[in-house]
C-alpha atoms as one frame of an Amber mdcrd trajectory, in Angstrom:
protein
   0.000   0.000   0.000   1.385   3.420  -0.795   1.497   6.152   1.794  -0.783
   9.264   2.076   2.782  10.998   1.227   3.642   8.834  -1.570   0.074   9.562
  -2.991  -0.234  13.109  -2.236   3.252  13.824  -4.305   2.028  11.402  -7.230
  -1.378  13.713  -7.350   0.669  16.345  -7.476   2.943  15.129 -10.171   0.174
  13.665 -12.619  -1.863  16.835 -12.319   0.676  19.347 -13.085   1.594  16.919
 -16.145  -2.467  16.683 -17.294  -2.629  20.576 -17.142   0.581  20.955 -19.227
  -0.495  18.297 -21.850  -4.515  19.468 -22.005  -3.416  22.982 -22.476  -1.402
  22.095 -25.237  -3.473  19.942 -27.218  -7.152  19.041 -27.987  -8.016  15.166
 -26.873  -8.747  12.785 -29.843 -12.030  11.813 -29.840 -13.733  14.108 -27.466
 -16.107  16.602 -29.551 -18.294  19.483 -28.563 -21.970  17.475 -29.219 -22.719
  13.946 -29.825 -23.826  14.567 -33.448 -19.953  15.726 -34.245 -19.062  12.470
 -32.219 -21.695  10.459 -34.263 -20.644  11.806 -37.435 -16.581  11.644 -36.653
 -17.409   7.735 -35.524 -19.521   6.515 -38.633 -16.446   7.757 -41.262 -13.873
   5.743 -38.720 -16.297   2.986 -38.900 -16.103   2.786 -42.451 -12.554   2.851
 -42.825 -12.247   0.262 -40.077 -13.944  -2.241 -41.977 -11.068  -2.555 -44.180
  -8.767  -3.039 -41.427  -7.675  -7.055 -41.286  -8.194  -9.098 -37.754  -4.739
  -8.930 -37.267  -4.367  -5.066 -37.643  -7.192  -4.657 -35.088  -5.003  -6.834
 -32.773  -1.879  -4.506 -33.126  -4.415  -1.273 -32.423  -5.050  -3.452 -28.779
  -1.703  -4.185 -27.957  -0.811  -0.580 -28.297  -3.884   0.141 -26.163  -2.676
  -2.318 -23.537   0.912  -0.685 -23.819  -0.663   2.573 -22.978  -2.542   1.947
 -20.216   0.022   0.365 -18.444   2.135   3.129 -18.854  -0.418   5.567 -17.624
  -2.483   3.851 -15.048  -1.366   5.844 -12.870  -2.116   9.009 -14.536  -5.714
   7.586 -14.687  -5.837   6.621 -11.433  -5.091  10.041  -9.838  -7.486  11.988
 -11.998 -10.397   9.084 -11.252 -10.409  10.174  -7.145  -9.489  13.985  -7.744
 -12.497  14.244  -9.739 -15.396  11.776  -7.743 -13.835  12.012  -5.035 -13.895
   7.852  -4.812 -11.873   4.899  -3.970  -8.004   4.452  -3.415  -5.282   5.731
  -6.000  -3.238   2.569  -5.286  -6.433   0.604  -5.757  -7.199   1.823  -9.113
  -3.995   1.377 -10.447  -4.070  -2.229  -9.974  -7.635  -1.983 -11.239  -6.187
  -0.181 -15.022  -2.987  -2.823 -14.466  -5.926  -5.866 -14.424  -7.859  -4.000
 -17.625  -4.305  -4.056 -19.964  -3.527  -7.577 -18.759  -6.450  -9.086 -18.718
  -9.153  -8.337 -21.146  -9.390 -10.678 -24.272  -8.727  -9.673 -27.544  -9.819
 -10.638 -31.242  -8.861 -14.332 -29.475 -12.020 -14.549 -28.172 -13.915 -14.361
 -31.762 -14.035 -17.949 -32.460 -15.612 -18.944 -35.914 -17.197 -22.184 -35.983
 -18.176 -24.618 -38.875 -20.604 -27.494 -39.350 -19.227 -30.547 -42.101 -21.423
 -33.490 -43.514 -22.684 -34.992 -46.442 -24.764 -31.421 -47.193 -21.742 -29.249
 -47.471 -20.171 -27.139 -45.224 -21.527 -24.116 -43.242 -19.320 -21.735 -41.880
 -20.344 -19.371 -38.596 -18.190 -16.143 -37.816 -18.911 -13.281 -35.899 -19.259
 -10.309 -37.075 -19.702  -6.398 -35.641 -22.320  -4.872 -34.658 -21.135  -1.599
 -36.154 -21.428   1.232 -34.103 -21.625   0.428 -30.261 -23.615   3.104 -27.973
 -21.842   2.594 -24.497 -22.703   3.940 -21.229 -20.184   4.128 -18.498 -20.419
   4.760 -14.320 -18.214   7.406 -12.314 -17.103   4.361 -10.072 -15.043   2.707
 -12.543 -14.900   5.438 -15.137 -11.438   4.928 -17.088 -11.239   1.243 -16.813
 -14.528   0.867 -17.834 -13.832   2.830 -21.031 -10.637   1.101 -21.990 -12.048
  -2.496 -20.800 -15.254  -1.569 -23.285 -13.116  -0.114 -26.062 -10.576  -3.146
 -26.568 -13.314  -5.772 -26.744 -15.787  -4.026 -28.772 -12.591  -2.966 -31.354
 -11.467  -6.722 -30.838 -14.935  -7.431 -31.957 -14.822  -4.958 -35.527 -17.074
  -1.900 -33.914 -16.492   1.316 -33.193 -17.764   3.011 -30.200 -19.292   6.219
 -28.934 -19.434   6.869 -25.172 -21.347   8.978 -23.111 -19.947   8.827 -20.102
 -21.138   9.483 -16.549 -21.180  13.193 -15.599 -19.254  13.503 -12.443 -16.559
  11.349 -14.175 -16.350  13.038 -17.707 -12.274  13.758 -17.731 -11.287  10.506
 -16.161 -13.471   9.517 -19.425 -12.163  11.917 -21.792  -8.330  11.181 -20.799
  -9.537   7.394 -21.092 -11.045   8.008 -24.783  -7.745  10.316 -25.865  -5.560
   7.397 -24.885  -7.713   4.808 -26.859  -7.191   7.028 -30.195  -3.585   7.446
 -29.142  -2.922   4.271 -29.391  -5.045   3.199 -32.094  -3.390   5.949 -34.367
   0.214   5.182 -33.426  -0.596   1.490 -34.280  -1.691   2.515 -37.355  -5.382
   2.512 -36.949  -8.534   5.258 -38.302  -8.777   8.517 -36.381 -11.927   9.009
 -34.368 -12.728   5.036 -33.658 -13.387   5.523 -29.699 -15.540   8.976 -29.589
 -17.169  10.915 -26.816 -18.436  14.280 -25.800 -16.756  16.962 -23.675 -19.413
  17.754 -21.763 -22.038  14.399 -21.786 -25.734  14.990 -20.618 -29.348  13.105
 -20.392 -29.688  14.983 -23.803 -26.289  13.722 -25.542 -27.199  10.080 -23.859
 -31.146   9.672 -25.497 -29.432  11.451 -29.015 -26.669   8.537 -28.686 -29.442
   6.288 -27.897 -31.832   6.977 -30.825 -29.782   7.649 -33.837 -29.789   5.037
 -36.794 -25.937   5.033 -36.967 -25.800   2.820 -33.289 -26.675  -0.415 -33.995
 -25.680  -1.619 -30.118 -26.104  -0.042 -26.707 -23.738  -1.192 -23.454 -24.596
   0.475 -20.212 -22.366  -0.657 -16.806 -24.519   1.393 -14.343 -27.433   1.179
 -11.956 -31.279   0.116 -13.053 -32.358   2.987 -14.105 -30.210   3.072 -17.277
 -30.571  -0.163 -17.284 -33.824   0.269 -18.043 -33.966   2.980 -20.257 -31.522
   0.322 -22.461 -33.994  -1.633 -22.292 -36.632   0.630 -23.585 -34.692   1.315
 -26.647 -35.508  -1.055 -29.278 -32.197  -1.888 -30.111 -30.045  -4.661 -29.078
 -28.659  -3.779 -25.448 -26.417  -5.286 -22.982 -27.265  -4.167 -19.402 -24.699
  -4.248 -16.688 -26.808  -3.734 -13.569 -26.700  -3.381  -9.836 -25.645  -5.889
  -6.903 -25.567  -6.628  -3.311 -22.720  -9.672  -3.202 -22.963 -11.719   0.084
 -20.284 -14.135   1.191 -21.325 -16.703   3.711 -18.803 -17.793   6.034 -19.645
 -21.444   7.675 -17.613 -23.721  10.155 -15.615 -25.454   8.075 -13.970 -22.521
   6.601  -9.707 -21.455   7.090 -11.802 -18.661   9.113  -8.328 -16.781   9.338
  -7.676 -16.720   6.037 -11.713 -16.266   5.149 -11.201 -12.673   7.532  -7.805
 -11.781   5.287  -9.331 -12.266   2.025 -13.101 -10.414   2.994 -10.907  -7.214
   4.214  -8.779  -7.230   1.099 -11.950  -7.598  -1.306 -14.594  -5.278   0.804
 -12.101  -2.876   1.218 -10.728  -2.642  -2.287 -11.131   0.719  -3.901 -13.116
   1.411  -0.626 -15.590  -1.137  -2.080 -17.102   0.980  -5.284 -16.326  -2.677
  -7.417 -19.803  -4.043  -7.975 -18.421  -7.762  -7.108 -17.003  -6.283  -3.531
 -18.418  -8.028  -0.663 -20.831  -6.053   0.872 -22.795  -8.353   3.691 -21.495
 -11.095   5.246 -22.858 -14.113   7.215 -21.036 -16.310   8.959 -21.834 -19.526
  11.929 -21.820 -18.314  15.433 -19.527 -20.681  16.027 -16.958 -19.353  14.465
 -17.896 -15.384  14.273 -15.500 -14.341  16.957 -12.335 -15.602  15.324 -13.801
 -13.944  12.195 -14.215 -10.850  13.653 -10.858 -11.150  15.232  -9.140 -11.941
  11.903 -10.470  -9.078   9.973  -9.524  -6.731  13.166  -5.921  -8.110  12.427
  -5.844  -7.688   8.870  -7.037  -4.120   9.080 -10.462  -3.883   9.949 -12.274
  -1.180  12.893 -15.296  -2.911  14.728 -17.947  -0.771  15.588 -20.173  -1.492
  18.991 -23.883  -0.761  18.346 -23.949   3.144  19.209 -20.736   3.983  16.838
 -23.079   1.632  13.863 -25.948   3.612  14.977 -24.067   6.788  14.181 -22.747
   5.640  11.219 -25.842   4.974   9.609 -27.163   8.564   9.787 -23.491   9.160
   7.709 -23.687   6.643   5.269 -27.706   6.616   4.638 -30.358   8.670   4.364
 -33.722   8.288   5.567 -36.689   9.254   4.220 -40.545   8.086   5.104 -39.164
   4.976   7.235 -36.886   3.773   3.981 -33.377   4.186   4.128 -31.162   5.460
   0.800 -27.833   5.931  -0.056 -26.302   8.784   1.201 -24.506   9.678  -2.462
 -21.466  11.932  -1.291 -20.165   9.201   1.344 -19.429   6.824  -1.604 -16.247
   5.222  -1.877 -14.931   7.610   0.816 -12.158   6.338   3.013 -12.596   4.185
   6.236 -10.961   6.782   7.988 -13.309   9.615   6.838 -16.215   7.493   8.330
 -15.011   7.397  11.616 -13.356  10.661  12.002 -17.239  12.181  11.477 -18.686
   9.700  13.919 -15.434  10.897  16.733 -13.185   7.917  15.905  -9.876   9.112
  14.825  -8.463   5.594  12.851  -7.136   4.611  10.039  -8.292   1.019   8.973
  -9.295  -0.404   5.355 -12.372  -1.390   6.236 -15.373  -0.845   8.808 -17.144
  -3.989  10.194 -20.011  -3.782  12.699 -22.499  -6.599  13.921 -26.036  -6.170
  12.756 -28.832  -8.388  12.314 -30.277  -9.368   8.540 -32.937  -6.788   8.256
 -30.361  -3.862   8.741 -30.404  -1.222   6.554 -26.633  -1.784   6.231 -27.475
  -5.303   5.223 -30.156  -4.395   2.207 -28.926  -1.774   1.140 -25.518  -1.639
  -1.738 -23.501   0.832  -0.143 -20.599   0.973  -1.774 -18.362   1.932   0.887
 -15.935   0.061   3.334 -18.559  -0.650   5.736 -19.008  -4.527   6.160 -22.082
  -5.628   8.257 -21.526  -9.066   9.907 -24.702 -11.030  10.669 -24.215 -14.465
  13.077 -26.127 -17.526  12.284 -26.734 -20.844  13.241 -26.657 -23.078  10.090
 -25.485 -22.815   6.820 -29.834 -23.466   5.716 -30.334 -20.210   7.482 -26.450
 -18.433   6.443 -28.257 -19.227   2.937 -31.883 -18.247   2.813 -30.293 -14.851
   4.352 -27.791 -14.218   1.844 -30.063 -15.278  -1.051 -32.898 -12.675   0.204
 -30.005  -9.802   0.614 -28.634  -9.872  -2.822 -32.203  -8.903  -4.140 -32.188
 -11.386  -7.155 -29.716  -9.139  -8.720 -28.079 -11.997  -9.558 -24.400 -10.237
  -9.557 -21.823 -12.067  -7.524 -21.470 -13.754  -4.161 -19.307 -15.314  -2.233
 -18.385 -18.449   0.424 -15.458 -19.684   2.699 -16.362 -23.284   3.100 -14.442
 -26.921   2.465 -17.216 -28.248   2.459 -18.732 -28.689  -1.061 -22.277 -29.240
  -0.586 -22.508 -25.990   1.379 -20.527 -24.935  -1.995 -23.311 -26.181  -4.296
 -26.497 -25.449  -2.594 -25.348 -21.967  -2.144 -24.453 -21.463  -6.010 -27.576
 -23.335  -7.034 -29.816 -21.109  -4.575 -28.461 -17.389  -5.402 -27.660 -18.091
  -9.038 -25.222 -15.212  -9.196 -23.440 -14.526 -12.507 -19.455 -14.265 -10.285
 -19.338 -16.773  -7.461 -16.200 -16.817  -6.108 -15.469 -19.880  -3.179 -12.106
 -19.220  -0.504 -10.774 -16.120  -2.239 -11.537 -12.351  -2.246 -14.477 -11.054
  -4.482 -11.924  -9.213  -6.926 -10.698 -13.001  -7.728 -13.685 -13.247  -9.719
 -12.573 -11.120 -12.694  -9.046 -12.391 -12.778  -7.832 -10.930  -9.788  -6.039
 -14.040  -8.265  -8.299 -16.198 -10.287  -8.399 -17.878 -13.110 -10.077 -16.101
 -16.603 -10.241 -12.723 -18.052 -11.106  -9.316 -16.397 -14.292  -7.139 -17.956
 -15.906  -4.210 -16.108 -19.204  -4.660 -17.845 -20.589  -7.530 -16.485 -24.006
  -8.182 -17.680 -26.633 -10.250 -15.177 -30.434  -8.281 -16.335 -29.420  -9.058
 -19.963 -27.609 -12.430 -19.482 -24.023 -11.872 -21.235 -22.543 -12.376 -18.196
 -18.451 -11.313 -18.048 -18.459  -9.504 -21.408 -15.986  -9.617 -23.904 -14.950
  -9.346 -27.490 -17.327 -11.923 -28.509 -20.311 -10.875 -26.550 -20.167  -7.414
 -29.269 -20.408  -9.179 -31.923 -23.292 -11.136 -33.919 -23.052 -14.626 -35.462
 -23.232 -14.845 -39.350 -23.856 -17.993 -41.503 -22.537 -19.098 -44.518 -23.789
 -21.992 -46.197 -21.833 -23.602 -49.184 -23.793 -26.966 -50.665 -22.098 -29.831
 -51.873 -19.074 -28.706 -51.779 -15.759 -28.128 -49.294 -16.641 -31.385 -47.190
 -13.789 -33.519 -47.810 -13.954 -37.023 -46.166
């Protein structure tokens, strides 16, 4: 972990450089209005479709090269402008995007052979991709989009989340960047300076966007949706793990600290509820205390709740501007003066704490007396979301009822969350991962659409 020092001399560093470099040049692919993006787009489209699978390869690479070299960059302007999650965090985060997401690899042609002939099945573009991205994950999201759906033949126009438009923009001029340097069209990856509800439903409805992404809550979700055109819908969460007896319960109180309390828990996989057996709560509780967690007695979680939520008519809501704030931050407005990763605090299953996805370092522990009850609990807090969740357990049919009953798209068993996009884990990373629209992880392929061609009598050789 890097110090606040070490940080505040790197935001101090990268800043100075952004203001040097924006003042001296426009960013490449960031326009005034979304029609100048839409119309820039559809003439890089059509020179793109000349461009050969392995020249669309090279333009990724390049990306990759670039965002390792500048995750840093990235990750410095993401918190100075939301005001959100960890610099050291998000580096890793960028680090994960240029390692980890697939490339034109993933587009796998398939054929069927027999006495008919042979029929051939590639996939093919969409064209023009429509994407909307979050403030949480704003850069990574863009770059993680950008390389798949260019793996995948598109082009893409982005509009952005407001509050995290020039961690967007600096994400889009380093796409075109690299795209140009590796030889590729101008204009490929476009946005708008300044993107809106107007410049989103304009994106939205013209003819030239054949395909809409959106990694974001339900309400754009829905609107997606509602559009008529093919849409992939990235959607909210509320990722349990369940912690039962037979767990490494040390090791189960490491890895939920280092996965609730990464990027002060703005990742949509991050644990954010846990249940675990009475009989082994206390050496939970103890672990995460030694691995960098504060505990809370009931008055401090009392307090905290009229920080982190809002109430209104007897229903609590997220309190917005306490989202991926630091630990610290928490407790220092509740008279705690501390400096842990992560808050935990003891609760009981109908706290507001427990139902709602708060998106900060606050972990509510709820004790329970089987793994029948650990279940039903979890499955009724993650809201049939059907994101992620999580378990420490050896024993495997705790393992398999639990993944059979919540049905999550990530379920990650004996590791922290982030191990479920590659973290740690085996498979590829993706920050657009679709549970209301089924995709699931997305990647190159899940841009594209399958085309057939049928030759008769002929090419089938045995």
């Amino acid at each position: 972990m890097l110090d606040e020092r070490i940080v505040s001399e790197i935001v101090a560093s990268v800043v100075k450089n952004m203001n040097n470099k924006n003042a001296s040049k426009a960013q490449k692919g960031v326009f005034d209005t979304m029609s100048e993006a839409l119309s820039a787009v559809e003439i890089a489209y059509k020179q793109f479709r000349g461009y050969t699978i392995e020249q669309r390869e090279k333009m990724i690479s390049k990306i990759r090269e670039f965002t390792l070299n500048e995750a840093e960059n990235m990750a410095v302007l993401g918190v100075k402008e939301t005001g959100m999650g960890r610099v050291e965090d998000k580096i890793i985060k960028h680090q994960l995007v240029a390692n980890k997401t697939p490339g034109t690899e993933d587009i796998k042609p398939s054929a069927f052979s027999g006495d008919a002939g042979l029929t051939l099945v590639e996939m093919a573009p969409y064209g023009i991709i429509g994407s909307i991205t979050p403030s949480t994950n704003p850069s990574e999201t863009v770059i993680c989009n950008s390389m798949g759906m260019i793996a995948g033949g598109n082009a893409v126009v982005f509009n952005p989340h407001p509050n995290a438009k020039e961690t967007s923009n600096y994400a889009v001029d380093l796409v075109n960047r690299a795209i140009l340097e590796a030889g590729g069209p101008e204009n490929l990856v476009v946005t708008v300076k300044n993107p809106t509800k107007e410049s989103s439903d304009e994106m939205m409805e013209s003819p030239l966007v054949k395909m809409l992404v959106a990694t974001g809550g339900p309400g754009v979700v829905k609107a997606l949706l509602s559009s008529g055109k093919k849409a992939i819908g990235a959607g909210a969460g509320n990722p349990p793990v369940i912690v039962d007896d037979t767990a490494d319960v040390e090791k189960a109180g490491k890895d939920i600290v280092l996965g609730a309390s990464f990027d002060n828990n703005l990742p949509c996989i991050a644990e954010k509820e846990c249940f675990v057996m009475r009989t082994v709560a206390d050496r939970l509780i103890k672990s995460m205390t030694e691995n960098g967690a504060y505990l809370l007695n009931k008055s401090q979680t009392d307090a905290l709740v009229k920080v982190a939520l809002t109430e209104k008519n007897g229903h609590y809501m997220l309190n917005k501007k306490w989202v991926g704030k630091d630990a610290s931050l928490f407790l220092k407005e509740i008279g705690i003066d501390a400096n842990p990763k992560l808050i935990i605090c003891e609760t009981d299953a109908n706290h507001p704490f427990v139902q709602e996805e708060l998106m900060m370092p606050i972990l509510p522990i709820v004790k329970v007396d089987s793994i029948d009850e650990a279940i039903d609990l979890a499955v009724k807090a993650e809201h049939g979301n059907r994101h992620s969740a999580h378990i420490h357990s050896k024993n495997v049919d705790h393992l398999t009822k639990f993944a059979k009953a919540v049905e999550t798209t990530i379920f990650v068993k004996n590791a922290p969350s982030y191990a479920g996009i590659g973290a740690g884990g085996e498979g590829y990373t993706t920050f657009t991962i679709a549970g209301p629209t089924g995709e699931g992880l997305t990647a190159a392929h899940s841009f594209t659409r399958q085309r057939r061609c049928v030759l008769v009598d002929g090419l089938h050789i045995v």
